[in-house]
FIKOLZA-1660 file (N, C-alpha, C; in steps of 0.1 Angstrom, whole numbers, plus 5000, padded with zeros to 4 digits):
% residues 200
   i   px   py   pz ch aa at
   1 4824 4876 4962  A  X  N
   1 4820 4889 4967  A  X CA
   1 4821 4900 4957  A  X  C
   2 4808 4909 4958  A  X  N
   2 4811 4914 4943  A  X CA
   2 4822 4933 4950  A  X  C
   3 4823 4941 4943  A  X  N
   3 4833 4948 4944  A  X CA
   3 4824 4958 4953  A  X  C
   4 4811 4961 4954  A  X  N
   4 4804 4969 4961  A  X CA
   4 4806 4967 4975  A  X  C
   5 4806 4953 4977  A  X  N
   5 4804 4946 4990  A  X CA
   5 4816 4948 4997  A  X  C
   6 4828 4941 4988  A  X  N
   6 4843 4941 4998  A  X CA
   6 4845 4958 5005  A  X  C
   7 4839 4969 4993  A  X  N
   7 4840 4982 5002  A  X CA
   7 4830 4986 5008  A  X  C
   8 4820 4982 5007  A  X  N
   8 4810 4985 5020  A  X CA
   8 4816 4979 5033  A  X  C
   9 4817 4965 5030  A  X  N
   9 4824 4958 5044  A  X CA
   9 4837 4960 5046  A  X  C
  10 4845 4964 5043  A  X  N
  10 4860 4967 5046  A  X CA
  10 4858 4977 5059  A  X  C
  11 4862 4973 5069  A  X  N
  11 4869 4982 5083  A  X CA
  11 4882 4981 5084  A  X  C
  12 4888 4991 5095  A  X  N
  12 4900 4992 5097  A  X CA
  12 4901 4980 5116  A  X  C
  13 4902 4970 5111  A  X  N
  13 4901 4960 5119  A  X CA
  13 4916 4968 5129  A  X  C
  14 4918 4964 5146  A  X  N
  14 4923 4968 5157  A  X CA
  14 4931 4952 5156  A  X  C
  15 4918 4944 5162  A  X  N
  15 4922 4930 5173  A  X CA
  15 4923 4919 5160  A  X  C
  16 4933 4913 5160  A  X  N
  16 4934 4899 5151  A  X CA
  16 4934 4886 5155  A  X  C
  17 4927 4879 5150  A  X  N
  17 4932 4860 5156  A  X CA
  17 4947 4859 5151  A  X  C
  18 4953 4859 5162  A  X  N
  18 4968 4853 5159  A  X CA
  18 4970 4838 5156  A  X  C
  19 4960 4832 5158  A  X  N
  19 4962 4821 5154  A  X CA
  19 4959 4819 5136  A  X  C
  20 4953 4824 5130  A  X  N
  20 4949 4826 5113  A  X CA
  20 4960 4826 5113  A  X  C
  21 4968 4817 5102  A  X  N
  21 4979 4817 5091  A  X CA
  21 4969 4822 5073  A  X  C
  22 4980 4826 5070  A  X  N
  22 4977 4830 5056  A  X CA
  22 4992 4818 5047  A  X  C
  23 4987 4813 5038  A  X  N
  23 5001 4806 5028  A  X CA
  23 5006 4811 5024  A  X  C
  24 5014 4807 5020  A  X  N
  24 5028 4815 5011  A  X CA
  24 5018 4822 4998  A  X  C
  25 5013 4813 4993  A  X  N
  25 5005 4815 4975  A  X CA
  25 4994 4823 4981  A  X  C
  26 4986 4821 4989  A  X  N
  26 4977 4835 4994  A  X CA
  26 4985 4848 4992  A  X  C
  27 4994 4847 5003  A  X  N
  27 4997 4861 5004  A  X CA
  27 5004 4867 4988  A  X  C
  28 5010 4856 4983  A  X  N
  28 5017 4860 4970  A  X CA
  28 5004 4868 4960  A  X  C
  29 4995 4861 4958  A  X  N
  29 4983 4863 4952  A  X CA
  29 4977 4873 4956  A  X  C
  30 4979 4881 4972  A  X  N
  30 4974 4895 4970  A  X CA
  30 4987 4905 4965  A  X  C
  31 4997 4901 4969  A  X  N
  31 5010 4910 4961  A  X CA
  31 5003 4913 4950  A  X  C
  32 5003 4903 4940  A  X  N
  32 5000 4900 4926  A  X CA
  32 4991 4908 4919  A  X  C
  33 4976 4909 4929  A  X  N
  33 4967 4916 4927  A  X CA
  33 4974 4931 4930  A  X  C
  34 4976 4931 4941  A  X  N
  34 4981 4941 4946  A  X CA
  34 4989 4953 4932  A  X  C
  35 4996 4947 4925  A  X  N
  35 5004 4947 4914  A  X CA
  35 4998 4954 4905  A  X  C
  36 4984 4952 4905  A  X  N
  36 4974 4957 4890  A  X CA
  36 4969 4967 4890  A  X  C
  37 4974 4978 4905  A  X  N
  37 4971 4990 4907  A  X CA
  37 4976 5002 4897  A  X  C
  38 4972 5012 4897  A  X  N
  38 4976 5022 4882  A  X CA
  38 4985 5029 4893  A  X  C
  39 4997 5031 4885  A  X  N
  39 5011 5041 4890  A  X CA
  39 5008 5055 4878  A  X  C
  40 5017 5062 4879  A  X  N
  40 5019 5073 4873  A  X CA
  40 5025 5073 4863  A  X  C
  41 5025 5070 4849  A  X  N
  41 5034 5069 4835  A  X CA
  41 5039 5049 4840  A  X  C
  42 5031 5042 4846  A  X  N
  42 5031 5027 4847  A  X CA
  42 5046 5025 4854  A  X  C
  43 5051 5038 4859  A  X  N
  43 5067 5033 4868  A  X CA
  43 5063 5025 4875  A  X  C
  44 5053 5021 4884  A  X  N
  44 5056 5014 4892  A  X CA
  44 5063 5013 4908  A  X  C
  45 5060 5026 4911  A  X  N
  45 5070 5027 4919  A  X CA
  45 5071 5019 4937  A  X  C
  46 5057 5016 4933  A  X  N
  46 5057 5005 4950  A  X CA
  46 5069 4992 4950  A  X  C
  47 5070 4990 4964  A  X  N
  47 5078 4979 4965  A  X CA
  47 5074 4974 4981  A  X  C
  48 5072 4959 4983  A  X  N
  48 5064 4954 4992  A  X CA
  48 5070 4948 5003  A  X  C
  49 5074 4957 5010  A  X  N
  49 5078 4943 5025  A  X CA
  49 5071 4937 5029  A  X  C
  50 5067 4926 5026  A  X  N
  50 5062 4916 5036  A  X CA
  50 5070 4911 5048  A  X  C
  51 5064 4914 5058  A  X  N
  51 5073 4908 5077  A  X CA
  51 5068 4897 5073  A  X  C
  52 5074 4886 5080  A  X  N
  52 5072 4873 5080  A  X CA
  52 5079 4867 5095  A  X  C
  53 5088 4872 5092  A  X  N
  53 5101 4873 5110  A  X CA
  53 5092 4873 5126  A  X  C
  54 5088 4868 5128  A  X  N
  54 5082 4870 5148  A  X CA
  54 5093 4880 5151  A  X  C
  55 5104 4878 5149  A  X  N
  55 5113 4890 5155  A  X CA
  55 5111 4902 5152  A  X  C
  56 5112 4902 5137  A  X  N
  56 5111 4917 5133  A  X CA
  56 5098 4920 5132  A  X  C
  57 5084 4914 5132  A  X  N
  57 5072 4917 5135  A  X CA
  57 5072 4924 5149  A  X  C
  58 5078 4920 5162  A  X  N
  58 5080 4925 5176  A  X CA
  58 5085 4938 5171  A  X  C
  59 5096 4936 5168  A  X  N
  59 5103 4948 5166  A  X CA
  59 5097 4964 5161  A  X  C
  60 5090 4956 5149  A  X  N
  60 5081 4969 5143  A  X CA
  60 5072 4972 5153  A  X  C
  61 5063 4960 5158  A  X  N
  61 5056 4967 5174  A  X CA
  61 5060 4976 5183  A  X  C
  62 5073 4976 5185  A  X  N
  62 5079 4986 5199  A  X CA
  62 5080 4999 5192  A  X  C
  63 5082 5002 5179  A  X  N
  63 5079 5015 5175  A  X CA
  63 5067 5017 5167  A  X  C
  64 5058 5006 5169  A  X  N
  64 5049 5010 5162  A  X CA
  64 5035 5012 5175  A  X  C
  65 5038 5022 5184  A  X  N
  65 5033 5025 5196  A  X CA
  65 5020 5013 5203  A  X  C
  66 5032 5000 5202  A  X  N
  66 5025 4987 5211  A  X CA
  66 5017 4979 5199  A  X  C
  67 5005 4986 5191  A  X  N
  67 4996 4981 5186  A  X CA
  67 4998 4965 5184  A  X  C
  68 4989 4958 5190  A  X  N
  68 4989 4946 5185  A  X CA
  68 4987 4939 5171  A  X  C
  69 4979 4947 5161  A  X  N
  69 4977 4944 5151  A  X CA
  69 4992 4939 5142  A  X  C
  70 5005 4946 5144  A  X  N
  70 5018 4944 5139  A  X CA
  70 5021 4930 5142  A  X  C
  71 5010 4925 5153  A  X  N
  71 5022 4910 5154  A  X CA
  71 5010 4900 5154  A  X  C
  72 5001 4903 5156  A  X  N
  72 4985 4891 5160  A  X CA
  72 4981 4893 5143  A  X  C
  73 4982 4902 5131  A  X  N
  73 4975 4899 5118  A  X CA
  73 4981 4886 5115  A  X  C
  74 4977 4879 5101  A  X  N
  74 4985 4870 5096  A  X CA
  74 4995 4875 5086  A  X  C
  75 4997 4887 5082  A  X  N
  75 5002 4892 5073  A  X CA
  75 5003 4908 5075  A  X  C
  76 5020 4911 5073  A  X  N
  76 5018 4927 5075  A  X CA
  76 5025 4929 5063  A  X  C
  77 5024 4942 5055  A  X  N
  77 5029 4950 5047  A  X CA
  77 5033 4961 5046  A  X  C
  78 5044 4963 5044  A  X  N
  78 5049 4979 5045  A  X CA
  78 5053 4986 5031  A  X  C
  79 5046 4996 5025  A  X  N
  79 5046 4996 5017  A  X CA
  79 5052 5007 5015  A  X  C
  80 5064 5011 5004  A  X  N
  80 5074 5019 5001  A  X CA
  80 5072 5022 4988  A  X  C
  81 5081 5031 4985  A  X  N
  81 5084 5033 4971  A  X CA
  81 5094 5042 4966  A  X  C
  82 5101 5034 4956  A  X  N
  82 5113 5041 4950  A  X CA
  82 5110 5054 4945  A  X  C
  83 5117 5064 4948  A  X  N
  83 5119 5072 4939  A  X CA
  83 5123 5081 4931  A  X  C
  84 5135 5075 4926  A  X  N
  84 5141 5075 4913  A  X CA
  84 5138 5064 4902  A  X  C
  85 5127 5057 4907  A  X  N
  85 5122 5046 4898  A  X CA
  85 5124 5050 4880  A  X  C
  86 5121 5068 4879  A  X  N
  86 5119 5069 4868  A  X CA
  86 5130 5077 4862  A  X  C
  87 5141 5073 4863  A  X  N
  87 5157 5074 4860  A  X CA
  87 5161 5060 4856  A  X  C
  88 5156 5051 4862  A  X  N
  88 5163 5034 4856  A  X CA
  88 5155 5027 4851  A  X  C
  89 5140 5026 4851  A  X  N
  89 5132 5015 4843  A  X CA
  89 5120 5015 4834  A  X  C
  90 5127 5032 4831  A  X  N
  90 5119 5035 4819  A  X CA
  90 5116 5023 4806  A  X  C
  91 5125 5024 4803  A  X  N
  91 5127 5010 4790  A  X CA
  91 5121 4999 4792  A  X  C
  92 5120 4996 4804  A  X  N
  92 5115 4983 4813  A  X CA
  92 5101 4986 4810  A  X  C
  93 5095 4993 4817  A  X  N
  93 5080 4993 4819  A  X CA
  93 5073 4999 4808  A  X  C
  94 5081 5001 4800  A  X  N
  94 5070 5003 4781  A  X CA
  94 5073 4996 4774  A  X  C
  95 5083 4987 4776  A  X  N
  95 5090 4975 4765  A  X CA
  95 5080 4973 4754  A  X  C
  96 5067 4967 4757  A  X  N
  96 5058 4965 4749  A  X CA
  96 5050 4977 4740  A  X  C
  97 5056 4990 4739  A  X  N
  97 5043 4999 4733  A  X CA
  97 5057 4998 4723  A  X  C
  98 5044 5006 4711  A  X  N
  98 5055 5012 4702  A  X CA
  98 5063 5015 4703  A  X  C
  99 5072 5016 4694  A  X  N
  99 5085 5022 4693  A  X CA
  99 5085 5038 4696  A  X  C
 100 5077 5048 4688  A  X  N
 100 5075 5060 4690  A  X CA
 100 5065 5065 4705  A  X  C
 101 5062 5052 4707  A  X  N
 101 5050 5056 4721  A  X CA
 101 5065 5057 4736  A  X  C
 102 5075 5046 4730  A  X  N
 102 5084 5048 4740  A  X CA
 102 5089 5054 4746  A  X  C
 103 5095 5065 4729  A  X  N
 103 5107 5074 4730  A  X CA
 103 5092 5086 4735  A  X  C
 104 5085 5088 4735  A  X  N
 104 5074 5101 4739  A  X CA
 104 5075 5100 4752  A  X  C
 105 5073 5087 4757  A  X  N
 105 5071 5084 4775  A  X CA
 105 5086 5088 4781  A  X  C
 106 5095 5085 4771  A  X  N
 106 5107 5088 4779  A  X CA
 106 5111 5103 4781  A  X  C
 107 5110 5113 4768  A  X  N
 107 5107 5124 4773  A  X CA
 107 5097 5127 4779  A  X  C
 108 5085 5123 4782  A  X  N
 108 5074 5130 4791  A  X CA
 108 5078 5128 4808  A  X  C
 109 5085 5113 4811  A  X  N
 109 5089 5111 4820  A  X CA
 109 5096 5117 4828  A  X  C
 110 5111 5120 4817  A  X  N
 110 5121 5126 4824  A  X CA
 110 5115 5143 4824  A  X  C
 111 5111 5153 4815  A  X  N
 111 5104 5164 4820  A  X CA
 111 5096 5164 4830  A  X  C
 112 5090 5152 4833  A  X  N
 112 5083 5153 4845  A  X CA
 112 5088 5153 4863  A  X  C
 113 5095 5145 4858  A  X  N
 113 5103 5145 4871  A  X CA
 113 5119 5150 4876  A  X  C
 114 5125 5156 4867  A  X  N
 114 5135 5160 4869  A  X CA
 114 5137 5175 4874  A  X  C
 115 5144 5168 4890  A  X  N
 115 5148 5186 4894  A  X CA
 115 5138 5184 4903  A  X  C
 116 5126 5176 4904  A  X  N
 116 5116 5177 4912  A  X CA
 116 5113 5168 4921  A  X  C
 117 5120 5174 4933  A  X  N
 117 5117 5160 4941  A  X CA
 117 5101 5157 4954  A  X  C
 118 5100 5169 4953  A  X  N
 118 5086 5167 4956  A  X CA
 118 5078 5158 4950  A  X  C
 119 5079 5161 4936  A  X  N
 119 5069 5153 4926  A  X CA
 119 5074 5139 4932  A  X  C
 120 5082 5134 4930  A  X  N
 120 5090 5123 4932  A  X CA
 120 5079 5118 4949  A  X  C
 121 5084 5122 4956  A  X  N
 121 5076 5120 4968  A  X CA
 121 5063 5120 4967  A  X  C
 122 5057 5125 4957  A  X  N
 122 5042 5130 4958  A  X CA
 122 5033 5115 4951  A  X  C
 123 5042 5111 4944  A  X  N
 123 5044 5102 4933  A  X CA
 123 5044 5085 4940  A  X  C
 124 5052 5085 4945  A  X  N
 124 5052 5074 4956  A  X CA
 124 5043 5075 4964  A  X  C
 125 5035 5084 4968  A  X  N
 125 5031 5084 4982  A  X CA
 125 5013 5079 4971  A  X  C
 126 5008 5086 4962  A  X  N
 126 4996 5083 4959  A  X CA
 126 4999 5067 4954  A  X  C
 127 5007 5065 4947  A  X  N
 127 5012 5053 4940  A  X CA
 127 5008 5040 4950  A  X  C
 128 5019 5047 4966  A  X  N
 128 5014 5034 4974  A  X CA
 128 5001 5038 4981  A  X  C
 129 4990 5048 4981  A  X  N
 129 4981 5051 4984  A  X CA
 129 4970 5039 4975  A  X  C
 130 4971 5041 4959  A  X  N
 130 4962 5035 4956  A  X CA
 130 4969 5019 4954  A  X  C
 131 4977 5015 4955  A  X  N
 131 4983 5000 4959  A  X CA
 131 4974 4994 4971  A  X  C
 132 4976 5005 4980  A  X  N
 132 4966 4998 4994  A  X CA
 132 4954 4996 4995  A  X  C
 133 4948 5006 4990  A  X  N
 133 4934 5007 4990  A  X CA
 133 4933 4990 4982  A  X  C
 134 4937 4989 4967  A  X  N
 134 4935 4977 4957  A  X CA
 134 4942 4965 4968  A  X  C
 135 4947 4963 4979  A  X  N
 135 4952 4956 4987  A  X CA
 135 4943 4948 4999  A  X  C
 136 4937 4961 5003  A  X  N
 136 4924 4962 5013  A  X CA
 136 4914 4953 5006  A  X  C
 137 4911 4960 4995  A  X  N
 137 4899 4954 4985  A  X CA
 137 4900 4940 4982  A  X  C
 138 4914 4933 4979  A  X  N
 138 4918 4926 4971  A  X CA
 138 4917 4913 4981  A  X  C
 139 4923 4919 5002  A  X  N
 139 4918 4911 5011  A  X CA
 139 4905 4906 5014  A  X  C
 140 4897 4918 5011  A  X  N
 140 4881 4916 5017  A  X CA
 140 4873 4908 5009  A  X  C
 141 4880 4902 4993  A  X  N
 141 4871 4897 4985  A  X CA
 141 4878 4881 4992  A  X  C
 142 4885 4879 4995  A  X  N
 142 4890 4869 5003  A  X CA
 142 4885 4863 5015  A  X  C
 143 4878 4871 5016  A  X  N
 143 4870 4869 5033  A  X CA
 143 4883 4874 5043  A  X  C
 144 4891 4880 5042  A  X  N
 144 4901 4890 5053  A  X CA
 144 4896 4904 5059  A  X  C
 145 4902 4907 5069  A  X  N
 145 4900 4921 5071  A  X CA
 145 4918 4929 5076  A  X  C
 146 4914 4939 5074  A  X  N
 146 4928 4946 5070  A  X CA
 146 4928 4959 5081  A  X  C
 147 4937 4966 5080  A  X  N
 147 4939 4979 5089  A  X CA
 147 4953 4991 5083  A  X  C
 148 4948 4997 5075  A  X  N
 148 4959 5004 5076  A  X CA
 148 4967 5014 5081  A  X  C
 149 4978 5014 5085  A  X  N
 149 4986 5018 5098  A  X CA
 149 4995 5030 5090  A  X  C
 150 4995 5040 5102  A  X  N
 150 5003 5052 5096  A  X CA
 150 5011 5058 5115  A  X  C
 151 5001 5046 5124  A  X  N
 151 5007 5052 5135  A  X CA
 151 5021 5045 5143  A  X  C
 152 5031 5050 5132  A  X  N
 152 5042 5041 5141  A  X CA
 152 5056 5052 5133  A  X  C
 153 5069 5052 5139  A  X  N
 153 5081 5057 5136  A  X CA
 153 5085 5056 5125  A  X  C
 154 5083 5065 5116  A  X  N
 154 5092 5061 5099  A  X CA
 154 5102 5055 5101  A  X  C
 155 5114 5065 5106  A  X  N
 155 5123 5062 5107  A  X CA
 155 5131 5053 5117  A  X  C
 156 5121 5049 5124  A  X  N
 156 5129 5032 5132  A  X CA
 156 5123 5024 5124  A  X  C
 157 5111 5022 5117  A  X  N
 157 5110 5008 5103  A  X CA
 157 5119 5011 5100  A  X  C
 158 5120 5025 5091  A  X  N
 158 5126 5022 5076  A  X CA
 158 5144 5015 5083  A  X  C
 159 5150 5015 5096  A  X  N
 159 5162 5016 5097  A  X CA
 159 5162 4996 5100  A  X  C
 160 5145 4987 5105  A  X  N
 160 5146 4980 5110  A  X CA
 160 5145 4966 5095  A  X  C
 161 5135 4977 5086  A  X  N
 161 5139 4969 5070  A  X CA
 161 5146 4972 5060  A  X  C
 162 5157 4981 5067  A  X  N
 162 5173 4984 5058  A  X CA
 162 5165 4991 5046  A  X  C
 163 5160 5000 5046  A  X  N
 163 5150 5009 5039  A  X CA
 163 5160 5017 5029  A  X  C
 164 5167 5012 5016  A  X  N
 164 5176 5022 5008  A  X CA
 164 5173 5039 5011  A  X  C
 165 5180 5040 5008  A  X  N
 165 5185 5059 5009  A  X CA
 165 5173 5065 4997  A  X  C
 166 5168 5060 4981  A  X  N
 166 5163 5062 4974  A  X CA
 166 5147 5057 4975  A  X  C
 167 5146 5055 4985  A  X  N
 167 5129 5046 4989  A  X CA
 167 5123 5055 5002  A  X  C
 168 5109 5057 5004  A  X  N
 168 5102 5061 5012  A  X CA
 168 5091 5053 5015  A  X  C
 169 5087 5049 5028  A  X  N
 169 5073 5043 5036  A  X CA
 169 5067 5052 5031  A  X  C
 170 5052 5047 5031  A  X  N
 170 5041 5053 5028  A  X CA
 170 5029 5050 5037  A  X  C
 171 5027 5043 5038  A  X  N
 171 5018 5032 5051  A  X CA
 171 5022 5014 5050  A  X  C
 172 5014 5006 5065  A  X  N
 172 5018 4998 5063  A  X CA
 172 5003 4993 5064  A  X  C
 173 4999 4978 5063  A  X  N
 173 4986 4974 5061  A  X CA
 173 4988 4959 5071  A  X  C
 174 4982 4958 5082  A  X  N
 174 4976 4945 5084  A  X CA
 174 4965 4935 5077  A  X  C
 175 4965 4923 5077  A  X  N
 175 4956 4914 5070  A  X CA
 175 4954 4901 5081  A  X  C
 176 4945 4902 5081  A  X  N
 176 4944 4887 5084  A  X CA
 176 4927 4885 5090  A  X  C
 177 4922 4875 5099  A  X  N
 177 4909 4874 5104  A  X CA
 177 4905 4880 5116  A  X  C
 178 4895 4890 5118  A  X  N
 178 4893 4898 5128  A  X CA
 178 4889 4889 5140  A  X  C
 179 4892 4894 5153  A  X  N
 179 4891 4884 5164  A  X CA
 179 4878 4890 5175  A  X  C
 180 4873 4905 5170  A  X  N
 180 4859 4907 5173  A  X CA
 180 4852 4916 5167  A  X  C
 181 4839 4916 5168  A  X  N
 181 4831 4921 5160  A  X CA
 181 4834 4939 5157  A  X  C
 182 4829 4947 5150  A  X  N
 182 4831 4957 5154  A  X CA
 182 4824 4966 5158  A  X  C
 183 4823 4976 5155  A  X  N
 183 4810 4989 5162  A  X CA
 183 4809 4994 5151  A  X  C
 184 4793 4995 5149  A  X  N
 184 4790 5004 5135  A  X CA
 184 4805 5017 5132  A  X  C
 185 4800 5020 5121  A  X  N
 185 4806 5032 5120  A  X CA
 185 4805 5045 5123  A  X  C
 186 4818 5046 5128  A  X  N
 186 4815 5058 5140  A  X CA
 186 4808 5069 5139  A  X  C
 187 4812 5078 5121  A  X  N
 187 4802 5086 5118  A  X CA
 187 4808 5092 5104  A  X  C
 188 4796 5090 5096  A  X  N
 188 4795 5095 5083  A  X CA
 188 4793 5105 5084  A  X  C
 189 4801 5115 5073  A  X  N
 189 4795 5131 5065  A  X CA
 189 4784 5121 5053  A  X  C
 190 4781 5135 5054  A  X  N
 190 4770 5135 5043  A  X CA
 190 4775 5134 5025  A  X  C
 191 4765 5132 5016  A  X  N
 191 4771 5131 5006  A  X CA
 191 4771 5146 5001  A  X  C
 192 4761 5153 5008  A  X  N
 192 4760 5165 5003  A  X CA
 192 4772 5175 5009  A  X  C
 193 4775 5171 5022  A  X  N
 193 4789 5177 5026  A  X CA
 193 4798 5176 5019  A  X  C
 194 4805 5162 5012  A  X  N
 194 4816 5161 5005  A  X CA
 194 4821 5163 4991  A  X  C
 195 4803 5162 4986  A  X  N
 195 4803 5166 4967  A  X CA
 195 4806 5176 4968  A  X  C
 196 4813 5182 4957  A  X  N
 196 4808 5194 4949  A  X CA
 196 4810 5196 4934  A  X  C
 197 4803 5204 4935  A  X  N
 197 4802 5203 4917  A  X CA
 197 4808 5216 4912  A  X  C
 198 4813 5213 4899  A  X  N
 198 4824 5218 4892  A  X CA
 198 4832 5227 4905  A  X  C
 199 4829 5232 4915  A  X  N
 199 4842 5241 4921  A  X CA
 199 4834 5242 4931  A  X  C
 200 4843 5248 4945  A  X  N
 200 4837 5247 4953  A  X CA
 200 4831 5259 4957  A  X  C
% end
């Protein structure tokens, strides 16, 4: 499937065949992909819960206002992100550049985010923004369809997957085989509505 296609065809699928399994090495393989998304100075800052639990799948349902998508996909993801990422693995994630390219990212880093916790939040939040999207895309070249979820309780997930003190949800994503067709799309803006050029 070429890359035009998986985002033409990508919907935000409702109903799932609960019967579709996904494998272990599937699902690992969209992490993976999932992986090759661009972060901010390459922190990195997503981190992937995969549900696998029937229990704790339920669970995330009862706060995740019923939707059946939480427990009928073959795969759910909840996608978080550290953020103090860029206080501990600086060193980690430029290992490979120069020597002088290091020490530059390490001051650029820390000026950037220190004292700022917004940024920090703001940071995580596009980080796992464009993770998902490359997630979505990454299902649909698969032959999956996906849904991404924003309508359920932060704060009973984050308390149901022991969510550290230093990490925030961002959204969560279903995957798996849709179980009926869908309805065109509901309704497009125009291209001329949404461009604009140099300013608005």
């Amino acid at each position: 499937m070429q890359v035009t296609e998986a985002i033409e065809s990508r919907r935000a699928i409702k109903s799932f065949d609960p019967e579709h399994r996904l494998s272990e090495a599937e699902q690992d393989r969209l992490i993976e992909l999932t992986m090759l998304s661009p972060t901010a100075f390459n922190l990195q800052h997503w981190r992937f819960v995969v549900v696998r639990d029937p229990a704790q799948r339920q669970a995330i349902r009862e706060v995740a206002w019923d939707q059946a998508q939480v427990t009928d996909a073959s795969m759910l993801v909840i996608l978080c992100g550290r953020r103090d990422v860029w206080e501990h693995d600086v060193e980690r994630v430029w290992k490979n550049a120069p020597e002088n390219i290091q020490e530059m990212m390490a001051g650029a880093i820390d000026a950037y985010y220190r004292g700022l916790p917004q940024v920090e939040r703001d940071e995580v939040m596009r980080s796992c923004g464009l993770a998902g999207q490359t997630l979505m895309l990454a299902a649909r070249e698969m032959g999956l369809d996906s849904c991404p979820m924003d309508g359920f309780d932060y704060e009973a997930v984050g308390k149901l997957i022991n969510l550290p003190d230093n990490h925030l949800i961002s959204f969560m994503v279903a995957i798996g085989k849709k179980a009926d067709e869908v309805w065109p799309r509901p309704g497009q803006l125009s291209l001329e509505e949404v461009r604009q050029v140099d300013a608005f």
